[in-house]
C-alpha angles and dihedrals in degrees: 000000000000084000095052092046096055099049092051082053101059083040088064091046092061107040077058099057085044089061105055100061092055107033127320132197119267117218099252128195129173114251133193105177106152115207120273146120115326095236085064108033097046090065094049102044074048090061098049099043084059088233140113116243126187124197144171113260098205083070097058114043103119097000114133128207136210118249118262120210136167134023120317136132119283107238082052096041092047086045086061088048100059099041117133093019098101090242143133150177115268101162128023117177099168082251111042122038114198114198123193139174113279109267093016117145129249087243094060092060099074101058073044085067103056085051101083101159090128101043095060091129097067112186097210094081121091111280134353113227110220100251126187082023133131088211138055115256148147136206130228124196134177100273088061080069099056090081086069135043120287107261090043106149106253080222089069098038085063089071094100095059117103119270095013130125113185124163139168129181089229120064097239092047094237098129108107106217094040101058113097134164131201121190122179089333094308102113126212096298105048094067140087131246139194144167118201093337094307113111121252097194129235104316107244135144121252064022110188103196106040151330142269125268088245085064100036100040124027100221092240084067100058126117105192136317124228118194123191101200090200128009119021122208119265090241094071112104094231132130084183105051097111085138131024124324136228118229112191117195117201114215115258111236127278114273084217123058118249155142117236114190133189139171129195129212128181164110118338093019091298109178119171130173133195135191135167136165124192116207094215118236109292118184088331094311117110126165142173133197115191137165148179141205114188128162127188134178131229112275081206124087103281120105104179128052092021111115126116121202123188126185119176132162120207121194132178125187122190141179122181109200127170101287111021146347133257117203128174118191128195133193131184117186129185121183138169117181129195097215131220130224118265099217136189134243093265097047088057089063098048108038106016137225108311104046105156137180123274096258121176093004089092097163097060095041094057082045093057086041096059087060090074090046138080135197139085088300102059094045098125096356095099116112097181115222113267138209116005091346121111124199090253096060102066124112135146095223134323102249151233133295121203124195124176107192124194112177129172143172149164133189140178126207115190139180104223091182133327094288099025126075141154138195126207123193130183124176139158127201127191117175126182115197141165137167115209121204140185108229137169112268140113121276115193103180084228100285134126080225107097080192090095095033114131131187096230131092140172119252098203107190111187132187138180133183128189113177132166117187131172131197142184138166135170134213125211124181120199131165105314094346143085118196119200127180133166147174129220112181116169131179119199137172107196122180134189124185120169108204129190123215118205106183104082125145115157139012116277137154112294082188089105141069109271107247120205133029118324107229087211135047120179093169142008122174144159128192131194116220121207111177119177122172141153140174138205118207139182121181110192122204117203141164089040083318096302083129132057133171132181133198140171141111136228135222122219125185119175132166133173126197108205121189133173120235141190101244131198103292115128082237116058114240116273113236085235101066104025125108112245135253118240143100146251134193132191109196125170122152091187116046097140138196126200120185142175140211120191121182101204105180132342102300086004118111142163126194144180143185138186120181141162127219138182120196129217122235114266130245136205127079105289115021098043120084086224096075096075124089140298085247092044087045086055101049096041098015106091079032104059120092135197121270114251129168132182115227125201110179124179136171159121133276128193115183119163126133120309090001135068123173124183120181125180148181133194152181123187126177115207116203130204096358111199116218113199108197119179115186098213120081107234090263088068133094116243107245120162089281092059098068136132130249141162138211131207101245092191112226132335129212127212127191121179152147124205124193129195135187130184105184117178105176099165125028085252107050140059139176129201122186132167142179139187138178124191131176101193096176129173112244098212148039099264118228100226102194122185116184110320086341134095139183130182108233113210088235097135114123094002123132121271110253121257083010110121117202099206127047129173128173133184117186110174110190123186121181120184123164107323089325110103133166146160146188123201128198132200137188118187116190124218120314118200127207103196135052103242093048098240090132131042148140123250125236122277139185133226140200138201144171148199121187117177143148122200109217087204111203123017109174110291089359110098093201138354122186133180129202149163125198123194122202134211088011099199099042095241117162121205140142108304122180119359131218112250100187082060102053104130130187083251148353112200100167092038093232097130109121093229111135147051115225111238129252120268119230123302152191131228133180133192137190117194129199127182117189 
């Protein structure tokens, strides 16, 4: 594994190298500074770009700057800024731009720091609120990571923003089917994701059309996160966007060469390290090439088998020209995660938190294992389970789950002239997974003996994804508009197969990809993926730009072709259990957005927002409706209809100096929700029982407001809280058919499941010298699990915390910094993630497998070296 990671790496490397020769991908963010005076646009270009920027006040009284709209990259987008200022750069550490007067000294630069007028909207507080936008967003940015460990999953720092739910079983977020997100009643994968403008897909494990961002961006290596709660922008590359959208940004490379170092100790044998060098600007090309290895055990009981590994490379070329910047990026990622059981409510009672599998107590477990089988080899070798245990219960262990990432990409940005720019990406994405389970099952080596017969088999899972994609769009300013138009087309051929071995005789590391010829298959199926989608855009200033309005539409068509296939078990496929062939197509060319922007007063301004979206179908084995079978695809097939929903968002800003204020409403109507239900917790082999089916919920309807304040009243100190509350409810009794029967479930007007009504979130941040620390506080409401609401959890509140003090330069070292994070700060243990695949009308008995218990309380240290 460590071999072929290495020599992927040097072929990126390579590939790299190659690049830049030829073209290389520039960082791009999407700015919407209107013109103005320069006291007041540099801030807040400041503020998008996600950077600081000092600059002398006695340049700017009185200077006016152009507007800058769209996406570019923000050294030539900051180039267009100050033109005309008689300014220039004379220091760019990635982080900090230092503007002075042209001709200035050296000298001069450092009084020039002390003087931070345009810089108000530093980017190192706590969150950003999106001014000047017709849409709610926020803004994350690195220092919102420093409460939690380093390697904590961006996905999972989001969780103090209004109106988000994220959760994760491990404490850095990292675990791949326990990270889930909720936003405004629109779970995980009705979102939209990108990275650096390239679609990541849907974000869904076993997921069939991306990855997620802790396998595409190691969090050191973020730039900034914007999240729209509601309604994303047309331009965003997603079939899955019905809600808001995540646009992760990836930091451009240093402008001065260096070395930055980091090791990670904690809890649970947690080990984590971090390197990255930055080659320094030479002749417009800049570059970086980082990595990290961490490992870290289960927190439940299960001593053996429960280690997760993770390796991934990140590397950014870039090469600023006259007119324009090239960047390629390229990620390898490498993980293999011990899993942990997903348990019931009732197993909770019963067995606690932290119920694990046997491992390594293989005897016992095969005891326990002879008790679900029949035959002449289990006759006396059952040992019953005893105390709070069950027989279903019983596992050795849950589990690995491997995932081998390759993602690439390139992209050009030029300046065709002042008013007219474009923008070209390429990237290609190929992903090999697999998740390997013990399961209950002859196996019977083979041999007609029954001497050497077991009960237990391997359940082997594989995935694959390959996937090529290209955009473009192009901005063109004229008069009082801005046009914008762009294009997003993707190919993907994404495959699942479930096989079954039956020759097992003894324990060993399911950490690995299964070599030779499987004996059993119960699926096989490949589906072809053709995604074509494109959107128009005008954005109208009026009243000396006080007023702005924007308008456009976009068209999606997306079809899949999905076939089953024999696959490569030594035994075909039986019809019973196999996923069916057939194909689906969501097609809309007008779905439109309208927006408005009114700058009421000086720090005053009011927005609104209406949109449309369609979803595609999903993919993958156990969210898509087509992996059911052939018989299921024939009854619902030619029935089922794509997810829309309609969005209407209103609300207030305040931003001015020390205090930021953001304060929104929504409505949002969800059509033809498809609700997926399979009847077998994930420890369980598929038999024809086990299968999936889905069921037309009709619409949805989700009412919310959401509040944020950023209060800084000391240069030290700042204060983030946030609150939401959000009543998703179904708006009819749902038909819940299974076979030729069918029952009406009393689901009308309950609330929708995972969904929390009320959210509330504290983060308090000083900073004084090199000391910094910050505490951060959150409250989720209620989370139900059925539709009818007969089961739920109840609210809980979290703590964490993040103390640390940069010692800044020690002889040759240019920084140093130590800190220590502690999560869950109280201990408290509660429902984290749920299940989604598992959702049913009802659990009276509580016995549905639905959620993973949360992490205890854990420590983190970190030791930090800049060279």
């Amino acid at each position: 594994m460590i071999r072929d990671f290495q020599a992927t790496a040097i072929s990126v490397v390579a590939f790299a190298a190659m690049s830049v020769t030829s073209t290389a991908q520039a960082q791009v963010r999407g700015f919407n500074v209107s013109s103005g005076e320069a006291a007041r646009t540099i801030p807040e270009f400041a503020r998008q770009a996600g950077i600081r920027i000092s600059a002398p006040v006695s340049g700017l009284n009185g200077k006016q700057t152009p507007a800058i709209k769209g996406d570019y990259d923000v050294r030539t987008a900051l180039a267009r800024l100050i033109t005309g200022l008689n300014l220039e750069i004379a220091s760019d550490d990635g982080k900090t731009i230092i503007l002075r007067k042209v001709g200035a000294t050296r000298q001069a630069i450092s009084a020039q720091n002390d003087d931070r007028a345009a810089s108000n909207s530093a980017p190192s507080d706590i969150v950003v609120i999106g001014s000047g936008l017709t849409r709610s967003v926020s803004t994350l940015v690195p220092a919102n990571l420093e409460t939690l460990p380093p390697g904590t999953s961006v996905q999972k720092a989001l969780n103090f923003l209004p109106g988000v739910s994220a959760h994760s079983i491990d404490a850095l977020g990292v675990n791949e089917q326990s990270l889930s997100l909720q936003v405004r009643g629109f779970s995980t994968t009705h979102l939209g994701y990108t990275l650096d403008g390239m679609p990541l897909g849907d974000g869904a494990y076993n997921n069939y059309n991306g990855l997620t961002i802790s396998r595409a961006l190691i969090s050191e290596n973020l730039g900034r996160a914007d999240l729209a709660t509601g309604i994303a922008g047309l331009g965003i590359p997603s079939t899955s966007n019905l809600g808001g959208a995540l646009t992760y940004v990836s930091s451009d490379p240093k402008k001065e060469m260096g070395l930055s170092v980091s090791q990670t100790f904690g809890s649970e044998d947690t080990l984590r390290t971090f390197v990255r060098f930055d080659t320094g600007e030479h002749g417009g090309f800049s570059a970086y090439f980082s990595g990290h290895y961490s490992e870290q055990d289960l927190f439940v009981n299960q001593p053996a088998w429960n280690k997760s590994t993770g390796k991934q490379f990140n590397g950014k070329l870039k090469y600023e020209f006259t007119g324009g910047t090239i960047t390629a990026f390229g990620d390898l990622s490498r993980t293999n995660q011990a899993d942990d059981a997903y348990i019931s409510k009732d197993m909770q009672r019963r067995l606690g938190w932290d119920w694990g599998g046997y491992a390594p107590d293989w005897d016992a477990y095969v005891s326990r294992a002879y008790c679900a089988v029949t035959g002449p080899a289990a006759v006396g070798k059952c040992v019953p389970p005893t105390g709070a245990e069950k027989q279903s219960d019983i596992t050795y262990t849950n589990g690995q789950i491997l995932r081998k990432d390759n993602l690439f990409y390139l992209a050009g940005d030029f300046n065709i002239t002042n008013s007219l720019s474009t923008r070209v990406q390429v990237y290609h994405h190929t992903n090999k997974g697999a998740g390997n389970n013990w399961i209950t099952g002859w196996s019977t080596q083979g041999t007609t003996s029954t001497a050497d017969d077991i009960p237990v088999r391997i359940r082997d899972t594989r995935y694959t994804i390959n996937r090529t994609g290209l955009l473009g769009s192009v901005n063109w300013e004229i008069g009082f508009n801005q046009f914008q138009a762009g294009f997003w087309v993707e190919d993907n051929t994404s495959s699942a197969a479930r096989y079954l071995w039956t020759n097992v005789t003894q324990p060993f590391n399911l950490g690995q990809y299964l070599k030779g010829q499987p004996d059993l298959a119960q699926w096989v199926q490949e589906t072809k993926w053709k995604t074509r989608q494109f959107y128009v855009q005008d954005t109208v200033k009026l009243f000396n730009e006080a007023l702005s309005i924007d308008f456009g539409f976009k068209g999606t068509y997306s079809r899949s072709d999905a076939e089953a296939q024999r696959g490569i078990a030594k035994a075909p496929v039986t019809a019973t259990s196999q996923f069916a062939s057939g194909s689906l197509t969501a097609k809309d060319y007008f779905l439109p957005q309208i927006g408005a922007h009114w700058q009421v007063a000086p720090q005053h301004e009011l927005f609104a927002s209406y949109s449309e979206n369609m979803a595609m179908f999903q993919g993958g084995f156990k969210l898509g409706p087509q992996s059911v079978s052939q018989a299921v695809w024939d009854a619902q097939g030619h029935t089922l209809k794509p997810e829309t929903s309609k969005s209407f968002e209103g609300g207030y800003r305040y931003v001015s100096g020390p205090l930021q204020i953001a304060l929104s409403g929504y409505w949002v109507n969800f059509d033809d929700r498809l609700l997926q239900y399979n009847p077998c917790p994930t420890n369980q082999q598929q038999n024809p029982g086990c299968g999936n089916s889905f069921h037309n919920a009709g619409g949805v309807t989700s009412k919310g407001v959401e509040l944020g304040i950023l209060w800084k009243p000391l240069p030290w100190l700042s204060w983030y809280n946030s609150a939401s509350y959000n009543k998703s409810t179904y708006n009819e009794d749902l038909d819940w058919c299974s076979g030729n029967s069918c029952v009406v479930k009393p689901t009308k007007d309950k609330q929708q499941v995972d969904t929390p009504k009320e959210m509330f979130a504290s983060v308090v941040t000083l900073k004084e010298g090199g000391f910094s620390a910050s505490v951060q506080g959150k409250y989720t409401g209620r989370r139900y699990y059925t539709y009818t609401n007969d089961q739920s959890f109840g609210g809980y509140v979290t703590f964490d915390l993040g103390v640390g003090y940069d010692f800044g330069n020690i002889g040759a070292l240019k920084g140093a910094k130590l800190s220590l994070n502690v999560t869950n700060l109280t201990n408290k243990r509660y429902a984290s993630n749920f299940d989604n695949s598992v959702f049913a009308p009802d659990d009276t008995a509580g016995t549905i497998q639905v959620f993973h218990s949360s992490a205890p309380r854990q420590f983190f240290g970190t030791l930090g070296f800049t060279f």
